[in-house]
C-alpha positions in Angstrom: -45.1 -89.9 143.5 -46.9 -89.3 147.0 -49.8 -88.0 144.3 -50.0 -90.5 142.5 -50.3 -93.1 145.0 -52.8 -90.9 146.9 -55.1 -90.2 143.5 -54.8 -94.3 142.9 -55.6 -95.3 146.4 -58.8 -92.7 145.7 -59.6 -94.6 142.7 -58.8 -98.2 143.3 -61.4 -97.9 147.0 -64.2 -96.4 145.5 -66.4 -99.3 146.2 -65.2 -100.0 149.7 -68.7 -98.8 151.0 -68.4 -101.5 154.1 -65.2 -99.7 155.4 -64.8 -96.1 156.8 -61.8 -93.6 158.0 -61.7 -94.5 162.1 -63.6 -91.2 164.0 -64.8 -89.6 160.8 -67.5 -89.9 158.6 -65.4 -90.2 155.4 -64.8 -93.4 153.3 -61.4 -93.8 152.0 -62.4 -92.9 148.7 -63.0 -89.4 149.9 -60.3 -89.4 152.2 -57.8 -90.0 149.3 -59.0 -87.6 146.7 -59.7 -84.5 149.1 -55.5 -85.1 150.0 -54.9 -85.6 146.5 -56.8 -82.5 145.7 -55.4 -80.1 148.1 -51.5 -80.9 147.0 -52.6 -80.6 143.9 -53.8 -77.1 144.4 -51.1 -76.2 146.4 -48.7 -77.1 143.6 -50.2 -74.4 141.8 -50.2 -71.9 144.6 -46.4 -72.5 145.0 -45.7 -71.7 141.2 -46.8 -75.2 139.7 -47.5 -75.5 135.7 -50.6 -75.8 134.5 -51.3 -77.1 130.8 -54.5 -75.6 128.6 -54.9 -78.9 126.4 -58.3 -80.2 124.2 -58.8 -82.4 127.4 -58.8 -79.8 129.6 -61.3 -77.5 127.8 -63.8 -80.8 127.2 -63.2 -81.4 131.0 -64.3 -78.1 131.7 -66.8 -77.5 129.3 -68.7 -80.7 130.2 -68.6 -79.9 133.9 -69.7 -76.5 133.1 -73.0 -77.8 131.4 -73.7 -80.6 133.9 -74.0 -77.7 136.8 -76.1 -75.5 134.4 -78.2 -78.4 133.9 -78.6 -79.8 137.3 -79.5 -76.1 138.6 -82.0 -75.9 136.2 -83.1 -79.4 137.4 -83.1 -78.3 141.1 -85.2 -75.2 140.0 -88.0 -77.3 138.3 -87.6 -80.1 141.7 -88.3 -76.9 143.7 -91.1 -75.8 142.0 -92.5 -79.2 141.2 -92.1 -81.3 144.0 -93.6 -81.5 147.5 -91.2 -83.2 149.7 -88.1 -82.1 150.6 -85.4 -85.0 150.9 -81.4 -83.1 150.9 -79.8 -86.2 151.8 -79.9 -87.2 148.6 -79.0 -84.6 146.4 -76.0 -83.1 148.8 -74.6 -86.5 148.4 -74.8 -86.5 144.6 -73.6 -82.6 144.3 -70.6 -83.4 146.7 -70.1 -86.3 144.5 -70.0 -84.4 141.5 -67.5 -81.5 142.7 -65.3 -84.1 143.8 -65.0 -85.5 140.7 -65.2 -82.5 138.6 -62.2 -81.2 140.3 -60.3 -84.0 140.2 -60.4 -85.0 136.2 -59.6 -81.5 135.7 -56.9 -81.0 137.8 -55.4 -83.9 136.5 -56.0 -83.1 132.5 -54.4 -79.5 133.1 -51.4 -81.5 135.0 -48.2 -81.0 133.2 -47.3 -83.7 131.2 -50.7 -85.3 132.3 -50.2 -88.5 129.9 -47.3 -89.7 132.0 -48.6 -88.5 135.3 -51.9 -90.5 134.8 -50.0 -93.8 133.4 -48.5 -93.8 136.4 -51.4 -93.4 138.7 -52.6 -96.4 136.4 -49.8 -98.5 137.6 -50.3 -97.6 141.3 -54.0 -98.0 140.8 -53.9 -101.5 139.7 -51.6 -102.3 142.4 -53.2 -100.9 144.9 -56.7 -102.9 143.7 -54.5 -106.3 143.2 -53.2 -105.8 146.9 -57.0 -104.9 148.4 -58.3 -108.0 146.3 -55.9 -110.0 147.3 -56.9 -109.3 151.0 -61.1 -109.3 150.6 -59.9 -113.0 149.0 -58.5 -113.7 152.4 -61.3 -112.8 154.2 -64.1 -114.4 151.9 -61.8 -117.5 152.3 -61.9 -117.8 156.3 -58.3 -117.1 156.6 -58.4 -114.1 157.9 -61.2 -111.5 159.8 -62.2 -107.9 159.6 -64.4 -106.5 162.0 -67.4 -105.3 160.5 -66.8 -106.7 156.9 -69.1 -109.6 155.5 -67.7 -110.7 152.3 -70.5 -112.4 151.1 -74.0 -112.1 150.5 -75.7 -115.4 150.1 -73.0 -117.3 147.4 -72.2 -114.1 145.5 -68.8 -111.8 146.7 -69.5 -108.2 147.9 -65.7 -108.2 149.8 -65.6 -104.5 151.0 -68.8 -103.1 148.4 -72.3 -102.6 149.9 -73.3 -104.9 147.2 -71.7 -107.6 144.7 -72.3 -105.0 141.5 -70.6 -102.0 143.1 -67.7 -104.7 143.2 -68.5 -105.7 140.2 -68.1 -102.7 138.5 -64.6 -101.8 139.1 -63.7 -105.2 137.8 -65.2 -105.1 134.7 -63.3 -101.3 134.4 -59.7 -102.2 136.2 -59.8 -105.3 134.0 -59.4 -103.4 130.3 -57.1 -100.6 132.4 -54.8 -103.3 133.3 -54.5 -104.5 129.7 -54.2 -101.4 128.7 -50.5 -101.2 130.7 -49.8 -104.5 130.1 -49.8 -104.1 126.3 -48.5 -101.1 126.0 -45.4 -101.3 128.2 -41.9 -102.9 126.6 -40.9 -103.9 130.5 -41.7 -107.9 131.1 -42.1 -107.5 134.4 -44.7 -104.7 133.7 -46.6 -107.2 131.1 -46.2 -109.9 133.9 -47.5 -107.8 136.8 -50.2 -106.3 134.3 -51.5 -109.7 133.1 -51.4 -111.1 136.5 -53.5 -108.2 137.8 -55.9 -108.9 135.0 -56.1 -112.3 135.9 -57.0 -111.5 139.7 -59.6 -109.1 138.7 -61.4 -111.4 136.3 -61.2 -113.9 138.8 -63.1 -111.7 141.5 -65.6 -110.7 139.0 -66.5 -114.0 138.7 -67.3 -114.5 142.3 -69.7 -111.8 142.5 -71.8 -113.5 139.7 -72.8 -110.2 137.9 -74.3 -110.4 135.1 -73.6 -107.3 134.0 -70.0 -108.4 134.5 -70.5 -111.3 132.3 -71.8 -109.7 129.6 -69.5 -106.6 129.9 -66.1 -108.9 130.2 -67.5 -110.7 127.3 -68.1 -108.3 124.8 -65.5 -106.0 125.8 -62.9 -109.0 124.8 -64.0 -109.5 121.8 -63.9 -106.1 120.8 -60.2 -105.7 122.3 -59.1 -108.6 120.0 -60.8 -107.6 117.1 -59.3 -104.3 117.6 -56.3 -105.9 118.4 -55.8 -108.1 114.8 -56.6 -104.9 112.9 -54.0 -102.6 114.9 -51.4 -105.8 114.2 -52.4 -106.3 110.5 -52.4 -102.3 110.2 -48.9 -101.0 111.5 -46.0 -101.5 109.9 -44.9 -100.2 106.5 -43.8 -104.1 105.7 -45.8 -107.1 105.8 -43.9 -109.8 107.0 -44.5 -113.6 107.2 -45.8 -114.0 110.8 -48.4 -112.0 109.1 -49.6 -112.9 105.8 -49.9 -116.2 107.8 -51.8 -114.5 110.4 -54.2 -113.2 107.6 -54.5 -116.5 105.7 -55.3 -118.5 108.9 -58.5 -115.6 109.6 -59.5 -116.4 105.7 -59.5 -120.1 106.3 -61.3 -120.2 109.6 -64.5 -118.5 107.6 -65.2 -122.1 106.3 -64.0 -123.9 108.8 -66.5 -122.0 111.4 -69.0 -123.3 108.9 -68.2 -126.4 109.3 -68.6 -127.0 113.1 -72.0 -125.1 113.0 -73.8 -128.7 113.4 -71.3 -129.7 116.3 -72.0 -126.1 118.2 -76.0 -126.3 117.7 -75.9 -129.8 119.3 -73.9 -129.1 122.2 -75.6 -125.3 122.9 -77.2 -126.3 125.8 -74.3 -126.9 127.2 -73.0 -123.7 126.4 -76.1 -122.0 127.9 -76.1 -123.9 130.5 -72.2 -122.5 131.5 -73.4 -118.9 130.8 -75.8 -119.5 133.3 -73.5 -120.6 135.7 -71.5 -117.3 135.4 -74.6 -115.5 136.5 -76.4 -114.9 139.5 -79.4 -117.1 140.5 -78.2 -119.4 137.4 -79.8 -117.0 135.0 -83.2 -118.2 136.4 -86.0 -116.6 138.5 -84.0 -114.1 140.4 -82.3 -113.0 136.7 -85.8 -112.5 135.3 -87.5 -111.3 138.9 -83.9 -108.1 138.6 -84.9 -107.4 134.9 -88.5 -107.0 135.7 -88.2 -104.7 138.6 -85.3 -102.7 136.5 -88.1 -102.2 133.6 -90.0 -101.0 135.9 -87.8 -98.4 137.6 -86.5 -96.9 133.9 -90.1 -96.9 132.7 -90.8 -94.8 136.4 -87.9 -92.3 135.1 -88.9 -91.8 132.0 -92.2 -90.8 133.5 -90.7 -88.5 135.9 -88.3 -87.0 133.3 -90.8 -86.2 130.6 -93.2 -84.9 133.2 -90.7 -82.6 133.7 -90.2 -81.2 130.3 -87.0 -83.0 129.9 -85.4 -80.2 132.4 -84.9 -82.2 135.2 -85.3 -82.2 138.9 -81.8 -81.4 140.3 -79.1 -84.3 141.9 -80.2 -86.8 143.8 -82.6 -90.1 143.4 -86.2 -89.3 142.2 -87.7 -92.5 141.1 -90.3 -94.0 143.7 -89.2 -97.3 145.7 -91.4 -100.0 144.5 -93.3 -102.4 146.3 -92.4 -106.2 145.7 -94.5 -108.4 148.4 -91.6 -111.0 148.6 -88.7 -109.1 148.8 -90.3 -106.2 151.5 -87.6 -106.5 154.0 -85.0 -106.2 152.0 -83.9 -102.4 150.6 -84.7 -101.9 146.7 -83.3 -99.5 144.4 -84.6 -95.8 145.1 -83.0 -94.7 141.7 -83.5 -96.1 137.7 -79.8 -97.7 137.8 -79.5 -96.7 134.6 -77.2 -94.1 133.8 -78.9 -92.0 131.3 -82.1 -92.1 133.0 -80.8 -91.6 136.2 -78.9 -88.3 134.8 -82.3 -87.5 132.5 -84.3 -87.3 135.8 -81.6 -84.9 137.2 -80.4 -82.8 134.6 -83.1 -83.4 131.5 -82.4 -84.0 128.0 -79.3 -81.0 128.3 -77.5 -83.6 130.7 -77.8 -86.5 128.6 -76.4 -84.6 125.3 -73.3 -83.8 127.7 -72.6 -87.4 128.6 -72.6 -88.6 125.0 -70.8 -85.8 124.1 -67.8 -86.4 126.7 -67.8 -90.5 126.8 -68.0 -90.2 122.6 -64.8 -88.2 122.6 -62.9 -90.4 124.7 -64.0 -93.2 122.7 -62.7 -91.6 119.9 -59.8 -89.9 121.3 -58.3 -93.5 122.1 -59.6 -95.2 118.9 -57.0 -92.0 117.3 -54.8 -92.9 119.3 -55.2 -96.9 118.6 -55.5 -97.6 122.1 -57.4 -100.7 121.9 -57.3 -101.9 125.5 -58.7 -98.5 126.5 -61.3 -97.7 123.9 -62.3 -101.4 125.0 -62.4 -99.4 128.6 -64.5 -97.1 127.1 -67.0 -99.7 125.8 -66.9 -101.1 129.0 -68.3 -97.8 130.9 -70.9 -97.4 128.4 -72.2 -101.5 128.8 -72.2 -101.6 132.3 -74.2 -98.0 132.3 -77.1 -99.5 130.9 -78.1 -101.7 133.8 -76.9 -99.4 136.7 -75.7 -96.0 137.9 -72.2 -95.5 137.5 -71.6 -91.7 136.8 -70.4 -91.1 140.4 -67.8 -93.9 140.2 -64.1 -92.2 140.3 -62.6 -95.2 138.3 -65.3 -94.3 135.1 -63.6 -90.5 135.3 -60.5 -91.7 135.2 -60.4 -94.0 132.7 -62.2 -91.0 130.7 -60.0 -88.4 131.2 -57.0 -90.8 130.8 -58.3 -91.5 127.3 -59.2 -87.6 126.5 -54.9 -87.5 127.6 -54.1 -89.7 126.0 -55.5 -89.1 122.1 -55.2 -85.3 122.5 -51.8 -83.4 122.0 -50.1 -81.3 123.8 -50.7 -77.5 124.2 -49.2 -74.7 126.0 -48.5 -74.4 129.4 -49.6 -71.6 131.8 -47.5 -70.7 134.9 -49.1 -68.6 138.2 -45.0 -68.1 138.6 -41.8 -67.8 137.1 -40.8 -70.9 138.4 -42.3 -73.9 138.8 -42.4 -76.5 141.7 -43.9 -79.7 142.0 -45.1 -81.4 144.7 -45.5 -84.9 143.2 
């Protein structure tokens, strides 16, 4: 229980970049996960099972070819670069061994399907409480010293910035489904729908449009998924659905026939999208997607000039220059996943990430976890416009879906008997 609250806690404050551990240099993201790391361990040392399953060796096996790629990248940075930055990449390899360990530590936990459905439940908790209390203080009700919970009209709460918020909404969202859905308890469904509801709610205030487009599509691919898994299971048909199925046949026609009404009133409709979005989806929508073309097109450059090896962990794409924005801090990496991972660990990298995010995909579509291969969808939308690979909540919801559509295997014990400390 204590390590599941502790690896949910880990999870749920990764974006809390505006809040730090009193007298140390830690976030609480950090904090968390080295606790929840070190009991984890020393369940092991003290005789704790381990289980060899297809989610450990995946886990491993990915990890394993990220370092062999990002040392060959750090070779050809070495080699090919003159100045010498290690902020940057002793950030990003600290980043990646935290995470490492803890996706699989927690695949080769015993029973890991239950123990991660639990952290789940803790996790959205924990984030319903924390955005419950960044509502507080964006309201004026309450104050945090240190903490602005706004820039300009758009919600950062604790995160740096509104899409580091932004993220973990448009990730705890389908996860909280996911429980919701899946659990026969109505308080669970209640709490898990309610958490939903608060999460969408904050994603909304930080006007992402990222967010937007990542809540949109990943709903309509959950209830989609949804009407097949309902129309699917079951080895009788009953009445609720052959109505079910003849109401989907009739609405073909009767789509059809509002087609004139919705192309009169899509201005409208535009016009509410835009609202959703930052800037209205005007100027400062178009001046974002400019500079991001700019930055991918400046990896591209840098990973090809590398011979698709690489140049090692950290940021390697060169600030740009924009007159009317030069005292505020831009991007120093492509915020795109795959290029920012193709400019760090070449082409051998980006095999790796398709490799792992296409077998959770596919591990919950096995399963027919809809909400979570929605999750799934999710990560791999929102890692087109930014960097997300060294968000805990994207491992997670990985390895919980590698868990989850993967059976059992055996168990391997460093004693005779086992203790846990969970």
């Amino acid at each position: 229980m204590i390590r599941s609250a502790l690896l949910a806690a880990g999870i749920s404050m990764g974006y809390a970049a505006q809040i730090s551990v009193p007298g140390l240099h830690l976030g609480y993201t950090e904090l968390f996960l080295s606790l929840w790391i070190i009991l984890s361990i020393g369940r092991v040392v003290v005789g704790g099972r381990l289980e060899a399953t297809p989610a450990l060796f995946r886990l491993v096996t990915f990890w394993l070819i990220m370092t062999f790629a990002q040392g060959v990248g750090a070779l050809v940075g070495l080699l090919t670069t003159t100045v010498l930055d290690l902020s940057g990449p002793i950030h990003d390899t600290m980043a990646y061994l935290l995470l490492a360990s803890v996706t699989c530590l927690a695949a080769a936990e015993p029973d890991a399907g239950r123990h991660l459905r639990r952290t789940a439940w803790w996790a959205i908790g924990i984030v319903s409480a924390c955005f419950t209390f960044q509502l507080a203080l964006g309201w004026g009700w309450i104050h945090q010293s240190g903490v602005n919970p706004w820039f300009w009209d758009r919600f950062t709460g604790w995160s740096e910035n509104p899409n580091q918020l932004a993220i973990y909404c448009a990730l705890f969202g389908p996860l909280a489904l996911h429980l919701a859905t899946t659990t026969s308890s109505p308080w669970g469904r209640l709490f898990g729908f309610s958490s939903l509801v608060l999460t969408v709610y904050i994603g909304r205030l930080t006007r992402s449009d990222a967010y937007l487009l990542t809540s949109v599509l990943t709903c309509l691919i959950f209830l989609g998924l949804r009407v097949r898994t309902w129309l699917t299971t079951g080895d009788k048909v009953g009445v609720s659905r052959q109505v079910a199925v003849l109401l989907m046949i009739g609405f073909l026609p009767l789509a059809m026939s509002m087609t004139p009404y919705v192309l009169k009133d899509m201005s409208s409709v535009e016009n509410f999208a835009k609202s959703l979005s930052k800037g209205g989806g005007g100027e400062e929508t178009a001046s974002t997607a400019t500079l991001r073309v700019r930055l991918w097109g400046d990896a591209v450059y840098k990973g090809v000039t590398s011979a698709s090896l690489g140049l090692g962990p950290g940021p390697h794409v060169a600030r740009p220059s924009v007159y009317y924005r030069q005292f505020l801090p831009e991007p120093f990496e492509a915020h795109n996943t795959v290029l920012d991972l193709y400019t760090q660990g070449g082409l051998i990298a980006i095999l790796a990430l398709f490799w792992i995010v296409g077998s959770a995909a596919m591990s919950a579509w096995r399963a027919k976890l809809d909400a979570l291969f929605a999750l799934v969808v999710a990560i791999m939308i929102y890692g087109f416009p930014h960097l997300i690979i060294r968000h805990p909540i994207v491992w997670f919801g990985l390895t919980l879906c590698l868990v989850a559509g993967t059976p059992r295997a055996a168990s391997v014990s460093s004693r005779k008997t086992s203790t846990d400390l969970g």
